[in-house]
C-alpha positions as MATLAB code, in Angstrom:
seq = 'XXXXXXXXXXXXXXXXXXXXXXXXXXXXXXXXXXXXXXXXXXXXXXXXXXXXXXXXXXXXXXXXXXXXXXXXXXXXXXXXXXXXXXXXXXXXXXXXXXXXXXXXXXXXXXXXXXXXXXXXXXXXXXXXXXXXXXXXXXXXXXXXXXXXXXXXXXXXXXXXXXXXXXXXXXXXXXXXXXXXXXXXXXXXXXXXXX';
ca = [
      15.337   -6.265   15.345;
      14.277   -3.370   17.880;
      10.706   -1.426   17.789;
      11.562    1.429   16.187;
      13.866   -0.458   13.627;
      11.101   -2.210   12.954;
       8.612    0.501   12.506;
      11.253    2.623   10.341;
      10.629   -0.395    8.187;
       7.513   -0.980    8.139;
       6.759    2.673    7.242;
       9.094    2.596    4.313;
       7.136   -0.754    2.897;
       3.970    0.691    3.492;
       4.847    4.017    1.739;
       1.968    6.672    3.499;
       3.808    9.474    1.800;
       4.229    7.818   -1.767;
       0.093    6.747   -1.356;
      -1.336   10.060   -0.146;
      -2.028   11.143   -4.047;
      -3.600    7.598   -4.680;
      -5.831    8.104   -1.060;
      -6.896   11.502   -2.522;
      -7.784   10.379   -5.773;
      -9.602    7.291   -4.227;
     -11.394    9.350   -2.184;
     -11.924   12.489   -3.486;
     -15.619   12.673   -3.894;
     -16.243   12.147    0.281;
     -16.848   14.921    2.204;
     -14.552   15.023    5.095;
     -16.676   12.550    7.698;
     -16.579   10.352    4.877;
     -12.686   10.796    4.072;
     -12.070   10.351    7.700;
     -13.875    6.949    8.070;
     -12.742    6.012    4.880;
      -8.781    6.330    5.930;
      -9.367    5.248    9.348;
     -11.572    2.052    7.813;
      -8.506    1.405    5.476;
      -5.932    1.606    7.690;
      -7.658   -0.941    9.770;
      -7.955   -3.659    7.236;
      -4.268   -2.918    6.248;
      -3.197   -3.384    9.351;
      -5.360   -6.678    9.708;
      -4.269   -7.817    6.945;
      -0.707   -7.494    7.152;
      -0.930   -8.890   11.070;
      -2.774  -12.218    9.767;
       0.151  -12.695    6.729;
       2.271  -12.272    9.495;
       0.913  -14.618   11.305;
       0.432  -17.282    8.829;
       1.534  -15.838    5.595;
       4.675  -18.181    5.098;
       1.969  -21.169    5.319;
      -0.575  -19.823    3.054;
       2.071  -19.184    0.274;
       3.478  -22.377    1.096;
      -0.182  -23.951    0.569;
      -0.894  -22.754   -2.511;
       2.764  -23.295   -3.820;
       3.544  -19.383   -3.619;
       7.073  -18.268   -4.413;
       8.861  -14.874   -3.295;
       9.491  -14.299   -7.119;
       5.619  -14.903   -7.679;
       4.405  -12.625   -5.071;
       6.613   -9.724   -6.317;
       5.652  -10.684   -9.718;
       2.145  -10.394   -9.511;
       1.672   -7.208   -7.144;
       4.383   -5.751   -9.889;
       1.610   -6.339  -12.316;
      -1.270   -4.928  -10.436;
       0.150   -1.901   -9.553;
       1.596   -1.317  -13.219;
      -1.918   -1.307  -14.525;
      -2.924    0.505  -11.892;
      -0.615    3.316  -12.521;
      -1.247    3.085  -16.155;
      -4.782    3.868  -14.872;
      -3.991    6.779  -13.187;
      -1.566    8.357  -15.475;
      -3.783    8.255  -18.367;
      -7.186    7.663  -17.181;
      -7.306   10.396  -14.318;
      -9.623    9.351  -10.820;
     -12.337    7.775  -12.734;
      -9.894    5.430  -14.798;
      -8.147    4.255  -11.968;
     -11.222    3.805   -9.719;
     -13.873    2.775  -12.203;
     -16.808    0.216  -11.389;
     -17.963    1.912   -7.940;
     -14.441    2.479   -6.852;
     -14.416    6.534   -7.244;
     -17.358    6.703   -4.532;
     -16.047    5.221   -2.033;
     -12.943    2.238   -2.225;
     -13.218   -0.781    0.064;
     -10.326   -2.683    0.601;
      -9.200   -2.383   -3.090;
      -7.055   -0.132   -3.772;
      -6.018    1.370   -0.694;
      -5.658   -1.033    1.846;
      -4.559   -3.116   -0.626;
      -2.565   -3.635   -2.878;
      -1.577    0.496   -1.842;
      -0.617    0.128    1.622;
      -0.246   -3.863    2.250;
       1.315   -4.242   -1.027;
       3.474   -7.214   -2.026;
       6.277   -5.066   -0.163;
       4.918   -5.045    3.089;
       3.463   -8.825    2.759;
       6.847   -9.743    2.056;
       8.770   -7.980    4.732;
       6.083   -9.187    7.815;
       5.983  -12.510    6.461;
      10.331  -12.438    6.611;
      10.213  -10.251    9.805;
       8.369  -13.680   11.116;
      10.235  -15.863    9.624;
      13.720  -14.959    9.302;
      14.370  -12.269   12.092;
      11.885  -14.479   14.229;
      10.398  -11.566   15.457;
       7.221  -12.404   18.159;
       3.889  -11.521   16.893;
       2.821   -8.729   19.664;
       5.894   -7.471   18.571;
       4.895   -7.661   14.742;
       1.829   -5.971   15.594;
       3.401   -3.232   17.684;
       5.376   -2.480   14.810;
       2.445   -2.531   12.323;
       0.883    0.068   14.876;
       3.286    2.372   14.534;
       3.726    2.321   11.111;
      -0.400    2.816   10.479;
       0.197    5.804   13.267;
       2.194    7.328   10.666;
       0.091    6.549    7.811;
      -3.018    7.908    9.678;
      -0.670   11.064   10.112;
      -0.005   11.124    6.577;
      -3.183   10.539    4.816;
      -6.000   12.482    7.899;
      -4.809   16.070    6.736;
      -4.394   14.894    2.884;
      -7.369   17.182    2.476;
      -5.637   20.239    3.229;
      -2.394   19.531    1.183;
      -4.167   18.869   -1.682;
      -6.618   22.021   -1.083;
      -3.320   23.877   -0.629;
      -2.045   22.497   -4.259;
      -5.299   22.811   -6.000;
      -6.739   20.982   -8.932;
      -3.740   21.558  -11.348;
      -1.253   20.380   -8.674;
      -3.292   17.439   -7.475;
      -3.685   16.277  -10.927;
      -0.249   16.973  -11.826;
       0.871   15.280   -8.192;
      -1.422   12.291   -9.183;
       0.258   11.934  -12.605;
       3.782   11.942  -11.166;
       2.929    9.352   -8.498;
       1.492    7.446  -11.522;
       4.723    7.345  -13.101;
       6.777    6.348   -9.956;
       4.479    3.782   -8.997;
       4.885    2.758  -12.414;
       8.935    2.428  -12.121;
       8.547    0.698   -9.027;
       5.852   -1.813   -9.916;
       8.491   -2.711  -13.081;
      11.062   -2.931  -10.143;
       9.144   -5.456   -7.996;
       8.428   -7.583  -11.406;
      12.429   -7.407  -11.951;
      12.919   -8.504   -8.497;
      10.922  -11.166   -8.983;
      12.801  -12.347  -11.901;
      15.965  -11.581  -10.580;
      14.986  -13.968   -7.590;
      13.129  -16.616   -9.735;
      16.171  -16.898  -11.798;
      19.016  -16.941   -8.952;
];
């Protein structure tokens, strides 16, 4: 698999564009130093995070007697309750308990943007398409590049949609995360059962 196949990838697992409402929300209450370090901070540990799974994901899950179905299973079920959160409960239900002032690690770098998805795919990339770590993390690069792109001028998009449109843009992002959280939990099933 080539670089830019790779990153194309990578960027579609890690979903910058389907996250920015969740980053906003999240982070809302910074000012923009704050939001700045915040993303960048994020991004990092996604990025780590997803280049150590790579690394040795297949043996950790392996370890602790991990299965495919399992993983998809239970980030299905995180992110369901977390967009349960956010469609009914608004910012402060889905970021209660300290989360609303300032997120770390939970829930943007992950399960948000090194979801089961992306654990998944660098963990196969690895093992299946034997695909060399540098050029694992060259491709997680990229694909944080992007995200970086995405989420640094979130400010301004959601300044330019307001409070209504935020809110409303939250909801909706609620619901789609919803539908896809029930369609990693069906993929799991689908794959425990097969």
């Amino acid at each position: 698999m080539s670089l830019p196949e790779q990153i194309l990838l990578l960027v579609l697992v890690t979903d910058p564009f389907g996250n920015l409402p969740l980053v906003l929300a999240a982070l809302g209450r910074l000012d923009a130093a704050a939001y700045r370090r915040a993303v960048l901070r994020e991004s990092l540990f996604a990025f780590g995070v997803l280049l150590l799974l790579g690394w040795g994901g297949a043996g950790l899950l392996r370890a602790f007697g991990i299965t495919e179905p399992a993983l998809h299973i239970g980030g299905g079920v995180i992110l369901f309750l977390l967009s349960l959160r956010m469609i009914y409960g608004g910012p402060q239900g889905a970021f209660q308990d300290g989360y609303a002032a300032d997120p770390l690690l939970v829930p943007i770098a992950v399960p948000a943007i090194a979801g089961p998805a992306a654990i998944a795919t660098v963990i196969l990339l690895r093992t299946q398409q034997q695909v060399p770590l540098g050029l694992l993390a060259l491709g997680l690069l990229g694909a944080m590049l992007v995200t970086l792109v995405t989420f640094l001028p979130g400010r301004r998009i959601a300044q330019s949609l307001g409070p209504r449109g935020l809110n409303a843009l939250e909801k909706l992002t609620g619901l789609l995360l919803n539908l896809v959280s029930v369609n990693m939990m069906l993929e799991g099933v689908r794959h425990f059962l097969a």
